[in-house]
Each structure stands twice: as C-alpha cells, then as structure tokens.
N, C-alpha and C positions, 0 to 999 in steps of 0.2 A: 879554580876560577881564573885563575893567569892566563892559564893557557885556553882557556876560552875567550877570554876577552883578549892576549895576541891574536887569535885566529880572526875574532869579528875584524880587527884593526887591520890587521892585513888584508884581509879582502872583503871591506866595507862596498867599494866600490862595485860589485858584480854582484853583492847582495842587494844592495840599493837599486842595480839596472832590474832584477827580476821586478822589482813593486815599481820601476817606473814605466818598464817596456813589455814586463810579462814576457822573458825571452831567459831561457834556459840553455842549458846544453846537453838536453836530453836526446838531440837529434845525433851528436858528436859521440856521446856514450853506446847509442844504439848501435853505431858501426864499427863501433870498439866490439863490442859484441858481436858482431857478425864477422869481423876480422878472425877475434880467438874463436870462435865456432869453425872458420875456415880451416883455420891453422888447427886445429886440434883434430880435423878431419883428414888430412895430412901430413900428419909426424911422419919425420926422415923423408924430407925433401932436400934431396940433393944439388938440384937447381933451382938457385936464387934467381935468376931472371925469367926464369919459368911459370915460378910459381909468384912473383909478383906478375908478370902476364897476363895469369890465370885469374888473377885476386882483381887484377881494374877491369879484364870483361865481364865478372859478376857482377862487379859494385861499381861501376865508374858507369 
C-alpha cells in the first residue's frame, strides 16, 4: 500500500485533471504506437535523418 499511495501523491495532480477536464493522454500514447509500429517496420536504418524525414511526412 506504500507504494500505491506514493504513486497517487506523486501524480495526484493529473489524476485530478482527468475528473476535472476529462483529458487524457491517450492521443500521446496512440503515437507512441505508431512511432514503434514505424520503427519496428524498419529495423537497421542506417540513416538517422532519413528516416526521421520519413517518420514527420507520415505523422506530422
């Protein structure tokens, strides 16, 4: 129970915004998703500005 009740203490604040604004960060996680689905569609990319390039014309 400690460590549940640190957890609540630590981020009461952003538990509290969900019941007052009804705002998540489900939209932030979905593109976290879409990022490793990118990335995992191209393992061994040798060019890093490439393939960030590549990643903001899909998603940007």
């Amino acid at each position: 129970f400690n460590t549940i009740s640190r957890t609540i203490q630590n981020n009461y604040e952003t538990i509290l915004n969900y019941f007052d604004n009804r705002s998540t960060n489900a939209s932030a996680e979905s593109f976290n998703a879409k990022i490793k689905a990118f990335r995992a569609q191209f393992r061994g990319v040798r060019n890093v500005k490439f393939f960030l390039f590549r990643l903001s014309k899909i998603y940007a």
